[in-house]
Every structure is written in C-alpha cells, then in structure tokens.
ZAPALUM-359383 format. One line per 8 residues: number of its first residue (from 1); for each residue x, y, z of N, C-alpha, C, O, CB. Coordinates in pm, 1 decimal. Last residue first. Glycine has a CB too. Layout:
NUM = X/Y/Z/X/Y/Z/X/Y/Z/X/Y/Z/X/Y/Z  ...
END
This chain:
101 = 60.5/2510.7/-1860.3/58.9/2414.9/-2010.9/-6.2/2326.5/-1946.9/-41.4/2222.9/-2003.3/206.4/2350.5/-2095.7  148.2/2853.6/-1864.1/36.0/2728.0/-1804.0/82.0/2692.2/-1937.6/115.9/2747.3/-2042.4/-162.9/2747.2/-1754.6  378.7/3081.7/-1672.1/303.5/3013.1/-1746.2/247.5/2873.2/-1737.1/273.6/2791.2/-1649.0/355.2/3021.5/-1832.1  233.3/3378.1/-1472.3/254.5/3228.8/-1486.8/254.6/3200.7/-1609.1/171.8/3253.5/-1683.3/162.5/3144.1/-1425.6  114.3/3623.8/-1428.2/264.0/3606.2/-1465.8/309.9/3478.4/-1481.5/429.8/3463.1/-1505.3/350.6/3661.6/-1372.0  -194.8/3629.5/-1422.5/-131.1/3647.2/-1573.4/-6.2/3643.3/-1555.1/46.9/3658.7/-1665.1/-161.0/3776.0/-1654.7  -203.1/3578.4/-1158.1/-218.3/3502.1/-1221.4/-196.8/3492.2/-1348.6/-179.7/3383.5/-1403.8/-291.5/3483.4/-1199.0  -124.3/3694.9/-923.4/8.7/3691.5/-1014.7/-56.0/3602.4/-1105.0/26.6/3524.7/-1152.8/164.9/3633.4/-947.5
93 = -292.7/3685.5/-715.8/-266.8/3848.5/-854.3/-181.8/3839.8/-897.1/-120.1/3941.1/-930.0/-250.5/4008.0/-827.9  -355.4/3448.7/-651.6/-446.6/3481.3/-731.0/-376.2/3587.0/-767.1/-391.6/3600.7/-888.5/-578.5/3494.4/-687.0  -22.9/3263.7/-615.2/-136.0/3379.4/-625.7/-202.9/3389.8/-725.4/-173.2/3366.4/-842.5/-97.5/3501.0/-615.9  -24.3/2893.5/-585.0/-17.7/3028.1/-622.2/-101.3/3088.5/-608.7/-218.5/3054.5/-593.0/7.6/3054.2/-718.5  -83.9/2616.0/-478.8/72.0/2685.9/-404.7/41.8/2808.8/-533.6/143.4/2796.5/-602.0/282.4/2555.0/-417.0  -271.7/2417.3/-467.1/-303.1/2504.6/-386.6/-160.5/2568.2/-387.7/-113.2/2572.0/-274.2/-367.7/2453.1/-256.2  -195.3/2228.5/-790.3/-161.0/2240.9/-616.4/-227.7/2340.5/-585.2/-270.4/2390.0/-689.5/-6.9/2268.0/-559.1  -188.6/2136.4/-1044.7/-312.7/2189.8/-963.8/-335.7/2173.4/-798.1/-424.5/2134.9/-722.0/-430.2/2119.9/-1026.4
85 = 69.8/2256.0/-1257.8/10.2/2188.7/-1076.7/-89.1/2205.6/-1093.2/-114.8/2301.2/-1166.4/41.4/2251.8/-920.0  319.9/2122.6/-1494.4/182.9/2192.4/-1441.4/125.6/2136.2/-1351.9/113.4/2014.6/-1337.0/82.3/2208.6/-1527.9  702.1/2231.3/-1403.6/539.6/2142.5/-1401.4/415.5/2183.8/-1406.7/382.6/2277.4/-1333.7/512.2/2076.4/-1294.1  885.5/2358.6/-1329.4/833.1/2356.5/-1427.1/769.5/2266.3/-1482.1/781.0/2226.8/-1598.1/888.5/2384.5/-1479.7  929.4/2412.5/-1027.9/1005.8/2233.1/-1064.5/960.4/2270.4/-1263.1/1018.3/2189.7/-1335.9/858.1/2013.0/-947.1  752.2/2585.4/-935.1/884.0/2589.1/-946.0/955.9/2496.3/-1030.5/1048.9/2535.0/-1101.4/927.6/2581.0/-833.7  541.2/2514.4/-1187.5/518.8/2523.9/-1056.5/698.6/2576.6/-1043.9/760.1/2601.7/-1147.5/448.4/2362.1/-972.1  298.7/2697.0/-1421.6/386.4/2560.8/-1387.5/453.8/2608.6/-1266.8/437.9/2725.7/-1232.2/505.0/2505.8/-1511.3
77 = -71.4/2611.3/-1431.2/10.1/2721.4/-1403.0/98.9/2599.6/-1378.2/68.9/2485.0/-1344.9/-27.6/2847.0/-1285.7  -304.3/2476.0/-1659.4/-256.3/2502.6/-1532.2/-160.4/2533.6/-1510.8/-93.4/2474.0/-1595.1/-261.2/2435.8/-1465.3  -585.6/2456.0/-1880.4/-413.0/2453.5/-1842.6/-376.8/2539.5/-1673.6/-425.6/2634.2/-1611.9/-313.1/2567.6/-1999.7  -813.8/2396.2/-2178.8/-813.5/2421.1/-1914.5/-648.0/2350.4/-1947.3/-609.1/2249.2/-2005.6/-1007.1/2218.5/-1722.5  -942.8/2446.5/-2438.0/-854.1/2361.4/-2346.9/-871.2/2429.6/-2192.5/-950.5/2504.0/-2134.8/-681.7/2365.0/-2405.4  -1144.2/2563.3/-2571.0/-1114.3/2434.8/-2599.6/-1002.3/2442.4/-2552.4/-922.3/2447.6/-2645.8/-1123.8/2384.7/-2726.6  -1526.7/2654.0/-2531.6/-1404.9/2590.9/-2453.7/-1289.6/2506.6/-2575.0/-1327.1/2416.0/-2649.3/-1481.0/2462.2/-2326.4  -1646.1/2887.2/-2727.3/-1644.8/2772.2/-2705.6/-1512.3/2699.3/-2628.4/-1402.6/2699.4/-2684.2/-1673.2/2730.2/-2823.3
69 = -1655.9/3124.8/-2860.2/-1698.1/3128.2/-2802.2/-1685.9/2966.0/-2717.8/-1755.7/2970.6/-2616.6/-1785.1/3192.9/-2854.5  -1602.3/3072.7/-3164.8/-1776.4/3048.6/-3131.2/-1799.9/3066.6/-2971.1/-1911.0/3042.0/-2924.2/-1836.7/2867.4/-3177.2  -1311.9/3090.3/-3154.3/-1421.9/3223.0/-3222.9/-1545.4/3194.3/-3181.9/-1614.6/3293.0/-3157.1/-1437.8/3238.4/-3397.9  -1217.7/2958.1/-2877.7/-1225.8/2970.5/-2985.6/-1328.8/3092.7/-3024.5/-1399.1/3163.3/-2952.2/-1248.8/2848.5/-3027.4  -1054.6/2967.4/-2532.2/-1163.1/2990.9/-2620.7/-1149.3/2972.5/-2735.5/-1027.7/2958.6/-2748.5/-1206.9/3093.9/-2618.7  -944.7/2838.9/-2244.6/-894.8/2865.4/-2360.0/-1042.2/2871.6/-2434.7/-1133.0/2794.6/-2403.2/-779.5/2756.2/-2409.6  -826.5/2906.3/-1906.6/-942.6/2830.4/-1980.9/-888.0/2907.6/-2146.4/-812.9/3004.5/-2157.7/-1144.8/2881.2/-1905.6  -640.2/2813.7/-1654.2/-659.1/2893.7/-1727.8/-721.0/2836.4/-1873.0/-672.7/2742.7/-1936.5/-544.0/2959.6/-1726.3
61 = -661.6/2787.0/-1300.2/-636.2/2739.4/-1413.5/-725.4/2845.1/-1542.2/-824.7/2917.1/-1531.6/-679.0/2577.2/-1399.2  -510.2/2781.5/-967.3/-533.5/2853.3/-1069.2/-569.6/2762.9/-1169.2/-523.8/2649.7/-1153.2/-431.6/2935.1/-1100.4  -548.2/2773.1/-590.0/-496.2/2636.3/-727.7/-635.3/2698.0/-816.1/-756.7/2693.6/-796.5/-511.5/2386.9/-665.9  -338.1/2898.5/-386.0/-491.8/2905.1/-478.8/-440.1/2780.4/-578.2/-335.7/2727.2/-616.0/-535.7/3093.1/-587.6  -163.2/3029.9/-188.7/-282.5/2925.6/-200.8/-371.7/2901.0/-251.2/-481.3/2879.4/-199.6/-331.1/2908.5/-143.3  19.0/3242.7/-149.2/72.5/3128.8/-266.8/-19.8/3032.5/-190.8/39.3/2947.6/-124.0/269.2/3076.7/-283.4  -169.3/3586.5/-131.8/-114.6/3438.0/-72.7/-105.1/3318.0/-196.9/-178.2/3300.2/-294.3/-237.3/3375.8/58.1  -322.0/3774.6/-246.9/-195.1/3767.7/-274.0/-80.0/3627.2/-221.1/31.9/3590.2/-256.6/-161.0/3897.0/-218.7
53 = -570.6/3720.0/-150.3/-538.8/3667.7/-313.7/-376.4/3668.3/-337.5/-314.1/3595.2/-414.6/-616.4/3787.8/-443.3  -595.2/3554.8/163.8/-582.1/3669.2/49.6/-542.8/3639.9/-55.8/-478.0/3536.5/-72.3/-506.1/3768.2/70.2  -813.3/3285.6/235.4/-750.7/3326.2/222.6/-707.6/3459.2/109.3/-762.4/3472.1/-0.1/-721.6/3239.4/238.2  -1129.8/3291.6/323.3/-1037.5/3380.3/403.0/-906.5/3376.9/351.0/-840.5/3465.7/404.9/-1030.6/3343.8/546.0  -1167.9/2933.9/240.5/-1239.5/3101.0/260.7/-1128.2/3163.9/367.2/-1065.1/3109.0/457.4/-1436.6/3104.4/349.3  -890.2/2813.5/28.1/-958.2/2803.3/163.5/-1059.9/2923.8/174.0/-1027.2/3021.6/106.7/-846.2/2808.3/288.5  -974.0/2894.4/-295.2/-848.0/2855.2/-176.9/-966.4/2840.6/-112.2/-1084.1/2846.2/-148.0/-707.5/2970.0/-107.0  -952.6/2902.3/-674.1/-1022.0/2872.5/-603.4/-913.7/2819.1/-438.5/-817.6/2742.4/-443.2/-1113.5/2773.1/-692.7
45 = -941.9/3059.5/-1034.6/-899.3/3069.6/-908.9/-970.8/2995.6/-760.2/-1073.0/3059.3/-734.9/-899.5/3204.6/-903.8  -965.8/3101.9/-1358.9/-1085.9/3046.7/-1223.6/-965.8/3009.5/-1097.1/-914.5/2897.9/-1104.8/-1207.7/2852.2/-1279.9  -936.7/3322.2/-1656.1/-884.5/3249.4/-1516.4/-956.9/3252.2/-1402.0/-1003.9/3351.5/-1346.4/-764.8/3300.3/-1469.1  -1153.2/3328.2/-1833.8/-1017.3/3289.2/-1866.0/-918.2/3248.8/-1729.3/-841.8/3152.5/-1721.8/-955.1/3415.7/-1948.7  -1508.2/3264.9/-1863.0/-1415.9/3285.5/-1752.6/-1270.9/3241.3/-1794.7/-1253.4/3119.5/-1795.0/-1465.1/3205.0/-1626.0  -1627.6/3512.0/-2110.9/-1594.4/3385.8/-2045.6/-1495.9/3408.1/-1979.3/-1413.6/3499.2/-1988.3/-1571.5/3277.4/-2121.1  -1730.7/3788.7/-2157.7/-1813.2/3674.5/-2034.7/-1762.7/3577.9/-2025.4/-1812.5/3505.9/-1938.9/-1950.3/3621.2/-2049.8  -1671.0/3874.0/-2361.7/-1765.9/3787.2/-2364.8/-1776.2/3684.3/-2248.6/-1808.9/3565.9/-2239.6/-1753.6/3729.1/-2480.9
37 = -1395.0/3991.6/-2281.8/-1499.6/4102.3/-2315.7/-1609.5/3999.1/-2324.0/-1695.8/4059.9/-2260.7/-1474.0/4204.4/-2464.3  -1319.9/3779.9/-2002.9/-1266.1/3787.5/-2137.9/-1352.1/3911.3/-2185.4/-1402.6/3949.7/-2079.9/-1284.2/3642.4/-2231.5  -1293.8/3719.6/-1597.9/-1362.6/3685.5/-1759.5/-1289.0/3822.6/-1885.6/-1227.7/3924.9/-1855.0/-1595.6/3711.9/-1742.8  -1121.9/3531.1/-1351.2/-1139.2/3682.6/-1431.2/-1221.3/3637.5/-1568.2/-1204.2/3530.7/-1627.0/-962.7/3768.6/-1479.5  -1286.2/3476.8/-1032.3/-1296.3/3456.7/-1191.0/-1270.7/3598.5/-1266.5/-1329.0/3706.9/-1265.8/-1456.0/3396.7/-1234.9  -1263.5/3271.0/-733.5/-1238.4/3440.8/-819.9/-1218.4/3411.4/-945.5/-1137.4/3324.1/-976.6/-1095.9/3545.0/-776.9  -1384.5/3140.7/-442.8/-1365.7/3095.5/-613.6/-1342.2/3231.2/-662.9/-1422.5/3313.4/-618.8/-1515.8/3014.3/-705.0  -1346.2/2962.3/-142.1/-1392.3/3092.0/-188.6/-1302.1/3094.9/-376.5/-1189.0/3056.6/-406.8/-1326.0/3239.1/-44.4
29 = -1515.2/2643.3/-95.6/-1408.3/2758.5/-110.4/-1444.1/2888.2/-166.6/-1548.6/2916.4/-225.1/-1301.8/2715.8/-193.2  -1748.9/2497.3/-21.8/-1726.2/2540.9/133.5/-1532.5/2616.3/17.3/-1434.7/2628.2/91.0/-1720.3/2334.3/323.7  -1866.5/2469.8/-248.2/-1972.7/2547.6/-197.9/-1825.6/2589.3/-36.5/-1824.6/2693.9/28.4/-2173.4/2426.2/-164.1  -1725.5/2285.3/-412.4/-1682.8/2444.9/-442.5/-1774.3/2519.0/-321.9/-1746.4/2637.6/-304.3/-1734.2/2509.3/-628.3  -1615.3/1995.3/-221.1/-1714.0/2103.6/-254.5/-1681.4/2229.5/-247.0/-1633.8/2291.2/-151.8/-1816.9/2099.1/-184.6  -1389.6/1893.2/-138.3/-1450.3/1874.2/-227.8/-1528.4/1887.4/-280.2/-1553.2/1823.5/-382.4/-1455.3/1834.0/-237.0  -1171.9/1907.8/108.4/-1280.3/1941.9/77.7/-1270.1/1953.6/-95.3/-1179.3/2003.3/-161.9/-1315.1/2066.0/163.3  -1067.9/1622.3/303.6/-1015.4/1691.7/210.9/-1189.7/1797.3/146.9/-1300.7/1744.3/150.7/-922.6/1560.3/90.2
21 = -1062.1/1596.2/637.8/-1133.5/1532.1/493.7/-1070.4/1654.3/403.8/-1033.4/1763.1/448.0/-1344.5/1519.9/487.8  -864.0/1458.7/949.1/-877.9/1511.5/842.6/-924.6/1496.1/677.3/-866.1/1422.3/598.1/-800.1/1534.2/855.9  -1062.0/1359.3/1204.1/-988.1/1306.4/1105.0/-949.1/1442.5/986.2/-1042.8/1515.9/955.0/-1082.4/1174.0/1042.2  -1198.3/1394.6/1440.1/-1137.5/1484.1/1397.6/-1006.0/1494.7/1311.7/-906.2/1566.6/1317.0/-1131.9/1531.3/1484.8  -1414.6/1213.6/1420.1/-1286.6/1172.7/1517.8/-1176.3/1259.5/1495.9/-1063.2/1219.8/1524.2/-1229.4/1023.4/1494.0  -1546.6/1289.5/1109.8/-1566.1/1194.3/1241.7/-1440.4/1170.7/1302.8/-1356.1/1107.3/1239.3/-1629.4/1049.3/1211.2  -1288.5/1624.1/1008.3/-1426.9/1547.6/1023.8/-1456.5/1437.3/1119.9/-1404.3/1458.3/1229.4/-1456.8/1489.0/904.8  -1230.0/1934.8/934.7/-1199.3/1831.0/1067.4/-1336.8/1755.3/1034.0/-1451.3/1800.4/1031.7/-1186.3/1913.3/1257.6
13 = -1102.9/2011.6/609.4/-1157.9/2038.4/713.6/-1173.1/1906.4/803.7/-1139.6/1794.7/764.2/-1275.3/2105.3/679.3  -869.3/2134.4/320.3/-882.3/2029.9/408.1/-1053.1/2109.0/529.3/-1094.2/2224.8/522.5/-683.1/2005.9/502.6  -696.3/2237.4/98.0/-836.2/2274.9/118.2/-867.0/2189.4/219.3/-953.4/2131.3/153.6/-931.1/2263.6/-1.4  -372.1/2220.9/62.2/-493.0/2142.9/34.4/-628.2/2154.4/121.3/-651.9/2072.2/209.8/-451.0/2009.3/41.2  -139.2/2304.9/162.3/-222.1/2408.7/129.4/-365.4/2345.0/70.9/-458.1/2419.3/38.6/-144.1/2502.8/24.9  41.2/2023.1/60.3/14.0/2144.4/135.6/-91.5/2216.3/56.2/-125.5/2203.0/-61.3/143.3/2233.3/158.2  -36.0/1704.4/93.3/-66.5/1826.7/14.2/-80.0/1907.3/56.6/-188.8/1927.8/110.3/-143.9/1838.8/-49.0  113.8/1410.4/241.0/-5.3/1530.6/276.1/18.9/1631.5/169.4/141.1/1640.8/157.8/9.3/1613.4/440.6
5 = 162.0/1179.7/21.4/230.3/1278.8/104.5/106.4/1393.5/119.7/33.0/1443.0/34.2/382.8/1339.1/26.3  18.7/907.6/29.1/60.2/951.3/-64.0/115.5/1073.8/54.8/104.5/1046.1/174.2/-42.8/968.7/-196.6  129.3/507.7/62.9/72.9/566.7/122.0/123.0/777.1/22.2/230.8/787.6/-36.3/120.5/502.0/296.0  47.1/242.7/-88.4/155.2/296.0/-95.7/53.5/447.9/-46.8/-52.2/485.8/-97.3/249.9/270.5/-253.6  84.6/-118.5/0.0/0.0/0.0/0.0/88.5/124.0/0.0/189.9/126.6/69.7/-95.9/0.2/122.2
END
C-alpha cells in the first residue's frame, strides 16, 4: 500500500474523530474569476475562505476559447520544478505572470 504525502495548502476540514477530509465542494471555497470582453471565464482561481489573493494558495487554471466562443482547453500554471500543478501553491494576482501548459 503505498501511502501519498499530505498536500500542502490542500483545502482540508476536521471530520468523524477529527480526522482530516479533504474538501470537495466548491460550496465550502472561496472561487475568483477573471472573464474575457464575452463573459468567459479565462482564469478560475479557487483557496480556503479567508484566504488573500496575494497568498501562494490558490490552485489557478486557465481556460482557452475559440471564435464560437467555445471551450477548448483548461491549463494550469507551472510550478517551481516547471510542471503543471493543480496544487493550492499560487497567487491569485500573479495570475497572468505564470506560465500554463
């Protein structure tokens, strides 16, 4: 059994026996969306509630459009290591200084 490494900054809350659950509902994070001149959302941002945007805890991603208006890719910011994460480790106001693949 191969056990995995706690995830910092991972959205967590206290559950039966004050286990730790990972949260998995957008309803209990706080979510920031920048949108495009047509309303679509190009970067969706989502942390713990209460944390500041300028804090390295958000797990960013960045949405891609065509002419109809139409999704066609979701990329994610690369990390120190030049990886794409969907860690909780960046700012929401550095979100246009990243790059995503």
């Amino acid at each position: 059994m191969t056990i995995s490494r706690q995830r910092e900054n991972r959205p967590f809350k206290f559950g039966e026996k004050d286990r730790r659950v990972f949260i998995v509902s957008d309803g209990e994070l706080t979510i920031r969306a920048q949108n495009d001149a047509s309303g679509n959302a190009l970067y969706i941002g989502k942390a713990i509630v209460g944390t500041g945007e300028g804090e390295s805890k958000w797990q960013i991603s960045f949405q891609a459009y065509d002419g109809n208006n139409s999704l066609t890719s979701k990329t994610w910011p690369q990390n120190s290591a030049g990886n794409a994460s969907t860690e909780y480790e960046f700012s929401w106001t550095d979100r246009a200084t990243y790059t995503y693949s």
